[in-house]
LUMTIKE-11829 format. One record per residue: x, y, z of N, C-alpha, C in turn; residue in three letters. Coordinates in steps of 0.001 Angstrom, whole numbers, plus 500000, padded with zeros to 6 digits. Last residue first. Layout:
XYZXYZXYZALA/...
! end
This chain:
614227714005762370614907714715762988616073714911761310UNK/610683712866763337611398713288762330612768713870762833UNK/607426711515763933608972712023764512610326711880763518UNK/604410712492763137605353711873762678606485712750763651UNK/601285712170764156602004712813764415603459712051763947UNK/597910712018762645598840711468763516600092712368763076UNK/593926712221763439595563712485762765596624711807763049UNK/592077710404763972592124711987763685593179712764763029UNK/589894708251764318591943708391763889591439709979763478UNK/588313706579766179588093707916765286589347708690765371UNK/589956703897767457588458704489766965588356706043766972UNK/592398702984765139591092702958766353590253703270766319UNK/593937701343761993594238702340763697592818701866764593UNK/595142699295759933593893699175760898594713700066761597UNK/596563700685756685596343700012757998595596700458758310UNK/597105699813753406596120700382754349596851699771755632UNK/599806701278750918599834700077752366598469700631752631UNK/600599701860748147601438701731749261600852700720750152UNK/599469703820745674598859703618746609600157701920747376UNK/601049706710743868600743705105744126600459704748745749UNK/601566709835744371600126709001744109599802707777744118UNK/604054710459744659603259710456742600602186709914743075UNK/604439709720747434604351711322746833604113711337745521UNK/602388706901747902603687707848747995603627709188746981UNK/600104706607750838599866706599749191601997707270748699UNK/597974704632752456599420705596752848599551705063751431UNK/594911704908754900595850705197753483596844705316752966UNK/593611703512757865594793704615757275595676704483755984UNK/590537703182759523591499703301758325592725703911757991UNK/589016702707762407589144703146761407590307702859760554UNK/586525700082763576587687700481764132588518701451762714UNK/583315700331762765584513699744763309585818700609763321UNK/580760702650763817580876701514763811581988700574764141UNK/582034703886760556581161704090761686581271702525761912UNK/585369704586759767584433703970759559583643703471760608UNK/587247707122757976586058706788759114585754705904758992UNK/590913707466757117588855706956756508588173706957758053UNK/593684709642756566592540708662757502590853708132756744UNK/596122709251754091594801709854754426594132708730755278UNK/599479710160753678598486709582754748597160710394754915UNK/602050709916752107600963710620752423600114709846752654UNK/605721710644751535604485710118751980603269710789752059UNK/608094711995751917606721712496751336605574711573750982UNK/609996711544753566609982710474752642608429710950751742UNK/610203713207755559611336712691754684610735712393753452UNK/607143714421756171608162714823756275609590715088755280UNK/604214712621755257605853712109755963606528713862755564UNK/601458714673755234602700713685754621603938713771755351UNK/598189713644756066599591714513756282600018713819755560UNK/594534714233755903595711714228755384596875714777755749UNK/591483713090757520592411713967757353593716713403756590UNK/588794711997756568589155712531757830590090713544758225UNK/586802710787753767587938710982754933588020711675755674UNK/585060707847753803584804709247754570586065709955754864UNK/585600706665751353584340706829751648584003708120752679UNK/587751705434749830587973705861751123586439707303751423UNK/587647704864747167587564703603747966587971704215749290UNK/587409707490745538586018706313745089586544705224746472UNK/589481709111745398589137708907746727587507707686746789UNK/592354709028744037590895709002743820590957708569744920UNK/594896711282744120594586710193744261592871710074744174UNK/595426714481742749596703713293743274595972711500743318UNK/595414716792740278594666715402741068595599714404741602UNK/596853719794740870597215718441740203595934717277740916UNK/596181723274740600595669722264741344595883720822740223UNK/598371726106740384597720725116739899597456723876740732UNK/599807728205741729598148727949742025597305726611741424UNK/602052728656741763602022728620740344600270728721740665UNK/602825728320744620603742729150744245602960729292742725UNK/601729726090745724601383727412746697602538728691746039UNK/599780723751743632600976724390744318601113726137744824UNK/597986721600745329597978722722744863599188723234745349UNK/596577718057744751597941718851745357597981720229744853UNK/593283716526746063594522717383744719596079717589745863UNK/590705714691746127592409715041746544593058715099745436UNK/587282715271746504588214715233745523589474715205746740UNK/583771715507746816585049715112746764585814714342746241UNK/581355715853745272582811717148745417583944716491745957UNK/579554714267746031579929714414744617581009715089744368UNK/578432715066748539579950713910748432580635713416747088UNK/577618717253750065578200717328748451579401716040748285UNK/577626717376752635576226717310752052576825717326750860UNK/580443718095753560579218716363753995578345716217753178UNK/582923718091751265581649718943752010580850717515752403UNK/586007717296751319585120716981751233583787717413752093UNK/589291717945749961587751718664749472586921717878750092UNK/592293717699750892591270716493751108589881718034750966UNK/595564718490750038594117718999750291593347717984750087UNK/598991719561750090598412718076749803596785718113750624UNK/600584721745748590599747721652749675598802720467749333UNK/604249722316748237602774721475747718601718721633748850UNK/606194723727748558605248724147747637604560723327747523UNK/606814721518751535607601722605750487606476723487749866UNK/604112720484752425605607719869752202606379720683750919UNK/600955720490754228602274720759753658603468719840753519UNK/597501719592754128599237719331754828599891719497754046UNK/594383719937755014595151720178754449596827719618755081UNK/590975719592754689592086719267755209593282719398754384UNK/589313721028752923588430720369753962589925719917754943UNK/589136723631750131589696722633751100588746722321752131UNK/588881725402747422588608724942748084588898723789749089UNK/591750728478747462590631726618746790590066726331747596UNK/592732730880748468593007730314747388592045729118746752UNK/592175734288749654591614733084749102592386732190748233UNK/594348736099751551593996735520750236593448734771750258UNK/594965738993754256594270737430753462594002737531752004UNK/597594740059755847596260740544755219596284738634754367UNK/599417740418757471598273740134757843597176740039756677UNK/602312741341756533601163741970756511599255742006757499UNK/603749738654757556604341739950757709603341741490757320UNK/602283736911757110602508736840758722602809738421758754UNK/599774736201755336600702737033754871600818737852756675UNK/597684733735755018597740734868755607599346735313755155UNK/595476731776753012596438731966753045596823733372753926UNK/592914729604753119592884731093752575594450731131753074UNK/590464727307751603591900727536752226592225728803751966UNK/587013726217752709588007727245751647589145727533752441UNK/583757724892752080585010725060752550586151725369751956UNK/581037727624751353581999726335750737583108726368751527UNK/577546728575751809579268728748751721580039727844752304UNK/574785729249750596575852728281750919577444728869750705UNK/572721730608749344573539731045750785574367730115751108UNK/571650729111747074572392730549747089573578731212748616UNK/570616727190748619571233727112747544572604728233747581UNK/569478727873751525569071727911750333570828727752749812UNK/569519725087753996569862726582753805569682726363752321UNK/569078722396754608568215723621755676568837724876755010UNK/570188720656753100568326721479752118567596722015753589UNK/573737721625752479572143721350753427570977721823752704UNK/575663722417750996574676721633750396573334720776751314UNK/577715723404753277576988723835752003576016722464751744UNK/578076724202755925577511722935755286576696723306754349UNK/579394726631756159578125726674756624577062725323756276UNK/582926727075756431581694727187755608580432726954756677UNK/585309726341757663584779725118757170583372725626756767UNK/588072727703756405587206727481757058586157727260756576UNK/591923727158757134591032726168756080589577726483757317UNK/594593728850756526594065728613757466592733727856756638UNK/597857729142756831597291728869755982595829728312756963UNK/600774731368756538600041731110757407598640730644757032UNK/604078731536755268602158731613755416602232730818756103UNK/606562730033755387606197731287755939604855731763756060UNK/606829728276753232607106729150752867607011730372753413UNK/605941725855754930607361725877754952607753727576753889UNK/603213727224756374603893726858755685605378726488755372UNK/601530726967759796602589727335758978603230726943757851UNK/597780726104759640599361725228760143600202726679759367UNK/595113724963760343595552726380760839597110725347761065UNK/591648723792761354593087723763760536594025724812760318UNK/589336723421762387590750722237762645591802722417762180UNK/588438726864761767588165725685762953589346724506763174UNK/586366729124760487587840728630760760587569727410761767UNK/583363730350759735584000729248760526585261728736760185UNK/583618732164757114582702731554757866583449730232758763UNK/587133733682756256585176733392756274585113732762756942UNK/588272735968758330588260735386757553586863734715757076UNK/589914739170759621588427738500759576588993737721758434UNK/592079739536762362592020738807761081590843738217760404UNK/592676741220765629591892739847764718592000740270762987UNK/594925741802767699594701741757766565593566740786766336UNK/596617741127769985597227742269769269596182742512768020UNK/596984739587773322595930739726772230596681740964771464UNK/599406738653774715599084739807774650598232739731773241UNK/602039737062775496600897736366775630599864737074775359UNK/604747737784774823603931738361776158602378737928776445UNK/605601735754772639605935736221774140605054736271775010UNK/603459735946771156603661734423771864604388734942773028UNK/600776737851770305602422738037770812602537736767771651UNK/598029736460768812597929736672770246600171737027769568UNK/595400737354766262596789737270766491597435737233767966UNK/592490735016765653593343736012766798594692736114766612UNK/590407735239762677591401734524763431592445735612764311UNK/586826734992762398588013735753762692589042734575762741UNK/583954734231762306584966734802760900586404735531761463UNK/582266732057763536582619732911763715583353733422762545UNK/579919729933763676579273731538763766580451732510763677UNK/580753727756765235580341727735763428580018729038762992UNK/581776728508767597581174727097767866580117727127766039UNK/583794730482767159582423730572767244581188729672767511UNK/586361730019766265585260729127765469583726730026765751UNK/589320731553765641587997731851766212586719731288765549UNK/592429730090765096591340729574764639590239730429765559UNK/595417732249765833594620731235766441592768731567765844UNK/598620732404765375597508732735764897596220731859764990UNK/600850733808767610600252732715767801599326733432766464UNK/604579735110766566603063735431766807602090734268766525UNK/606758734739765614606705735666767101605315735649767217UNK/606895734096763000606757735295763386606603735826764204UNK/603701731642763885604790732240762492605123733650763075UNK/602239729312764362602956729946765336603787730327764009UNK/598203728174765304600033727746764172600725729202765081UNK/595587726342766354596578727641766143597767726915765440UNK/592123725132766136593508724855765816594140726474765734UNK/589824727149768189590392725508767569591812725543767374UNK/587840729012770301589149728877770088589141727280769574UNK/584993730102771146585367728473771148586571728867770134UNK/585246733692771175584606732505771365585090730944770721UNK/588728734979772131587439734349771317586962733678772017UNK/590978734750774002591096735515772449590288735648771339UNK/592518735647777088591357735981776469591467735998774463UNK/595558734186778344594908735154777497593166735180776825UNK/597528732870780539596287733111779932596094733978779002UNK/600593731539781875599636732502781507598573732094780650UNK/601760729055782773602248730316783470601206731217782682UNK/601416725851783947600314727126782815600884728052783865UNK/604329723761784121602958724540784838602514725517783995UNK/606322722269783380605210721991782896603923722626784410UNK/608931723198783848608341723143785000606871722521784964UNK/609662723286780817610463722462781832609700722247783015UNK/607570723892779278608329722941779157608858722303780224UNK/604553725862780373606122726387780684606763724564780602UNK/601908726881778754602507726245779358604150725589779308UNK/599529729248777873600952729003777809601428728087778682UNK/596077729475776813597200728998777646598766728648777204UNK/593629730890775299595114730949775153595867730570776003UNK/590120731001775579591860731251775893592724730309775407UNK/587489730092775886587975731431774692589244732137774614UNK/586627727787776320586475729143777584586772730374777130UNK/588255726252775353586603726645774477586218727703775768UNK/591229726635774000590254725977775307588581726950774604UNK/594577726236773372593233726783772918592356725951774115UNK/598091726121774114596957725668774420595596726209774682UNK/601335725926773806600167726768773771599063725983773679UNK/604531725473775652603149725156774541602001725444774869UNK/607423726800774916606088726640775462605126725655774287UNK/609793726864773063609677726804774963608921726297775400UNK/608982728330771064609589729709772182609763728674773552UNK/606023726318770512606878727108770166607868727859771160UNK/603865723987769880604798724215770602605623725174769819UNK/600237723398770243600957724301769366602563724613769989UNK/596810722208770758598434722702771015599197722770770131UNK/593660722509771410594175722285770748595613722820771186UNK/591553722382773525591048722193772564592569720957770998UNK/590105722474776742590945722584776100590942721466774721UNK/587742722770778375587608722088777662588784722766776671UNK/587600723992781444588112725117780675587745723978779042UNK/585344723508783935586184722965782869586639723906782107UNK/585355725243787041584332724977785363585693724617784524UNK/586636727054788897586232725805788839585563725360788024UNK/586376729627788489585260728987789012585250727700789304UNK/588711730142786661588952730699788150587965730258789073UNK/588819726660785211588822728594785022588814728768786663UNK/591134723821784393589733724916785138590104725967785189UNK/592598721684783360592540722853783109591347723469783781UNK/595206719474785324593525719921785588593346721062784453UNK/597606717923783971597199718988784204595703719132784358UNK/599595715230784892598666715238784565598126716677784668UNK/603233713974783652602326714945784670600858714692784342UNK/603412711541783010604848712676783553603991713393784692UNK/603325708873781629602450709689782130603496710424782525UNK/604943707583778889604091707188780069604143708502780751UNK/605549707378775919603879707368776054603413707098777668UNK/607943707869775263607171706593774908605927706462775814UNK/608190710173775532608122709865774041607499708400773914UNK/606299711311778169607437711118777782607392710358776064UNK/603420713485778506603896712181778584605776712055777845UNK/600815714936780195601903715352779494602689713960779961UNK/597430715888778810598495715262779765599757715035779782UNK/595438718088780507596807718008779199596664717008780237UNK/591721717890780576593007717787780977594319717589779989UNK/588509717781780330589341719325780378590997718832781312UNK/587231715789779081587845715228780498589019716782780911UNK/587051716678776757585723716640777532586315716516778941UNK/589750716871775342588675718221775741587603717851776876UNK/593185716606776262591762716115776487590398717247776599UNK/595710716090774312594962717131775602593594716455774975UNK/598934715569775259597750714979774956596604715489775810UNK/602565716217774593600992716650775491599933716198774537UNK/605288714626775061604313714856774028603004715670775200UNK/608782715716774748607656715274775703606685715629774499UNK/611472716581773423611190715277774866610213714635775527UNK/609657718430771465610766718367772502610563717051772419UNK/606321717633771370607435719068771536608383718227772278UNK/603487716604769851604930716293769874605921717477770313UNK/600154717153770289601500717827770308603056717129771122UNK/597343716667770076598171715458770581599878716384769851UNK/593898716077770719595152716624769842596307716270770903UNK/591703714707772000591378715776771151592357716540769921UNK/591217712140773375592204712701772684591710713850771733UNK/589600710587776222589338711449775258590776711670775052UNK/591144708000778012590225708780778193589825709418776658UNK/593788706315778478593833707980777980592108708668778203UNK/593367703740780387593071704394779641593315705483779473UNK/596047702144782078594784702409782038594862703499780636UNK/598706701469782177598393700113783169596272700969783003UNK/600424702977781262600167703556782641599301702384783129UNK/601785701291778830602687702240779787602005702690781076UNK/599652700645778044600470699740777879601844700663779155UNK/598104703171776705597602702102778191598645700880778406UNK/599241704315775313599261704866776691598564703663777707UNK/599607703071773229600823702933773638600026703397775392UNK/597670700412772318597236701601772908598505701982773791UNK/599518698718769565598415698786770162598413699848770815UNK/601599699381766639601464698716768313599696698761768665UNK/601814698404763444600946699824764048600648698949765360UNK/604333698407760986603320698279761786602771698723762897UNK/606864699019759505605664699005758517604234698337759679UNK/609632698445760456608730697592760412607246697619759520UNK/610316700965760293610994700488759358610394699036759784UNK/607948702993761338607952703217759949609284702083759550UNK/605664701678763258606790701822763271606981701898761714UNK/603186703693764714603468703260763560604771703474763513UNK/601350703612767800602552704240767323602610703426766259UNK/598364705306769298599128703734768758600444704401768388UNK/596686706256771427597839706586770792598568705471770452UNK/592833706636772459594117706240772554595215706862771821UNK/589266706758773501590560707108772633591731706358773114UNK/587137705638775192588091705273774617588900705943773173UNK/585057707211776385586284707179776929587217706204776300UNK/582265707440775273582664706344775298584273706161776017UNK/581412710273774184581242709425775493581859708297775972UNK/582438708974770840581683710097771357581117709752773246UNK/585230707337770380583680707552769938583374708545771208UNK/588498708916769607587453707754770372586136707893769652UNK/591166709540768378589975710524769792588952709844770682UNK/594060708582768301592304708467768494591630709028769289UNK/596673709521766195595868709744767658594118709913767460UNK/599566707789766285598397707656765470597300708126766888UNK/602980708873765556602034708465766970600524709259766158UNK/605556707424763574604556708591763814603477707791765000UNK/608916707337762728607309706667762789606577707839763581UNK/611388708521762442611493707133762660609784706369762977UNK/612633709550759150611556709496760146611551708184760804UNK/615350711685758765614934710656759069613933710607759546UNK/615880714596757980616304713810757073616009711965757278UNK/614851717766758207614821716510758729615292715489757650UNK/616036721144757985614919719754757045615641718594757558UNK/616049722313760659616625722018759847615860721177759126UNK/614831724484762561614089723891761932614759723588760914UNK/616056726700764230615602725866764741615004724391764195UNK/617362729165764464617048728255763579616795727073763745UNK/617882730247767069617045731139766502616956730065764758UNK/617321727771770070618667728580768647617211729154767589UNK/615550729170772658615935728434771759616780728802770835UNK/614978729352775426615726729997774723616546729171773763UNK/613955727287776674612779728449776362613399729506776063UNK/613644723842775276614854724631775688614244726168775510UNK/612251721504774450612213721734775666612962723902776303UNK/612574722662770725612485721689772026612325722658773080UNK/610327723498768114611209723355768679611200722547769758UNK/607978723178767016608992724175765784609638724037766660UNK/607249719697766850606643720750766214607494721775766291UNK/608670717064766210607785716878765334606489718498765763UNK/612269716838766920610792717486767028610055717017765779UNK/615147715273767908614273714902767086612855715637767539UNK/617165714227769547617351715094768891616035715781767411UNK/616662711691770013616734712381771148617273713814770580UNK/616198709059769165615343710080768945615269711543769804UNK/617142706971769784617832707725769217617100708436768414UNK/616036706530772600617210706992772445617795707249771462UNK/613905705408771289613570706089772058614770706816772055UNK/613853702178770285614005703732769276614121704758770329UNK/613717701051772562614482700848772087614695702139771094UNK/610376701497772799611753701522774066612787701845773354UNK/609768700260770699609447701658770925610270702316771671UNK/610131697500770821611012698464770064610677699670770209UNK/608524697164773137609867696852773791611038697617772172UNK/606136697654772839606646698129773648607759698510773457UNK/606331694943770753605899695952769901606628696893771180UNK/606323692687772339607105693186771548607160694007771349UNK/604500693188774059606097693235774927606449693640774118UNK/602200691989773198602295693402773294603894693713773972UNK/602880689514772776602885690361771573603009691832771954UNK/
! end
């Protein structure tokens, strides 16, 4: 069984050879348009982080014209385990899978076998616990809880630079020649770093509210949209009054300056829609999935969430506007929702253990 499944992954492989799932390829002089609307998806790579210690994460793959979900592509290809998955960047020809606790990229071919393996350590030798990636210009960028900014060079896949840009650095996006990167603070922080993707060159912070952290993508309209995650409102360790709510704020690449728009917990684009998962831990009465449009402000209810208990996160297909919300479920192996763009509910599948997101290939 597992041959099978392998053996079409193999097979798609080649004609996916024109095909990103982030703002460009391999190539560190890229065509200055880079980002035609895609018109095929051929499936998406489902990425488990794992349980907590436990070294089992993985990367399944969902074949989108079969409608099914392989087993652990990386262990099927290197003959062992991925270890931890923290995030998981499609660029080019190659995917990087970065590992926070086990502080390593790893950098793999489309069908999931090993290329390189990267150590990240600081100048001491101390884990750097890399966080999160971001491909742009060539490179791919890479957050680390050491409070940097790594650039790593496509073709030669070696970290040609660093940058200093915060405490515990999360999710970045890339608009405008310029990295805009999540300053969590490990929950304490209110900024986000503008780093020059070129020259790798801190230029700026961006105060936003209370803890920025997993989310931080480019709009197809050019914002820069960043979702922070508050202070766990509805804890009975903080008063009432001092609670602050998770909230999508919007940046303006060409100003910098910030807007508030709704409240959010996860978010994913597709033209003017921003497809938002609301859910505070301590307020499970609040959650909700809307669609807010990023041009009129109005918020549509897209799907009830009464039969997906914890979610996790939301994307949508690309082509076919799909939409995919993850569930948690403690304990077993987790959930994946797939609803179509009016909201009818479509297909569940079984992924792993703690589905975090997944990554669609599109061209």
């Amino acid at each position: 069984m597992k041959k099978n499944w392998l053996y079409s992954i193999l097979m798609a492989i080649p004609l996916m050879s024109g095909l990103t799932a982030c703002n460009n390829e391999d190539d560190p002089n890229p065509n200055p348009n880079p980002n035609p609307e895609p018109t095929t998806t051929y499936g998406a790579y489902i990425v488990n982080t794992g349980n907590w210690g436990a070294n089992d994460g993985s990367i399944q793959w969902f074949d989108m014209e079969k409608q099914t979900v392989s087993g652990d592509l990386y262990q099927a290809q290197n003959g062992k385990g991925i270890g931890d998955v923290q995030d998981l960047c499609v660029y080019g020809s190659k995917m990087y899978a970065i590992g926070s606790t086990s502080s390593k990229i790893e950098v793999l071919d489309l069908s999931g076998k090993l290329l390189k393996s990267i150590p990240m350590k600081t100048t001491d030798d101390q884990p750097m616990e890399p966080r999160c990636a971001i491909g742009a210009e060539g490179f791919v960028f890479v957050t680390a809880y050491d409070g940097t900014v790594s650039k790593l060079d496509t073709l030669n896949l070696n970290v040609v630079g660093k940058v200093a840009v915060g405490a515990y650095p999360e999710a970045l996006t890339y608009a405008k020649g310029k990295l805009y990167v999540n300053i969590s603070g490990y929950g304490a922080g209110d900024k986000v770093a503008v780093v020059n993707a070129s020259s790798l060159t801190k230029e700026k912070e961006i105060t936003v509210m209370l803890n920025p952290a997993y989310q931080c993508l480019t709009g197809a309209d050019g914002y820069v949209y960043v979702v922070s995650q508050g202070n766990y409102a509805g804890s009975d360790k903080i008063p009432e009054e001092q609670w602050i709510y998770q909230t999508l704020q919007r940046i303006d690449p060409a100003t910098d300056e910030v807007e508030k728009l709704c409240n959010a917990t996860y978010i994913a684009n597709k033209g003017d829609k921003m497809y938002i998962l609301y859910a505070e831990y301590y307020l499970p009465d609040t959650h909700r999935c809307f669609v807010y449009d990023l041009k009129t402000k109005k918020e549509t209810p897209f799907v009830d969430l009464s039969t997906i208990p914890s979610p996790q996160f939301i994307a949508v297909d690309p082509v076919s506007e799909d939409v995919y919300i993850g569930n948690r479920n403690s304990g077993a192996l987790d959930d994946v929702y797939i609803y179509s763009k009016d909201g009818q509910f479509k297909k569940k599948i079984e992924t792993g253990n703690y589905t975090t997101n997944i990554r669609f290939l599109a061209e």
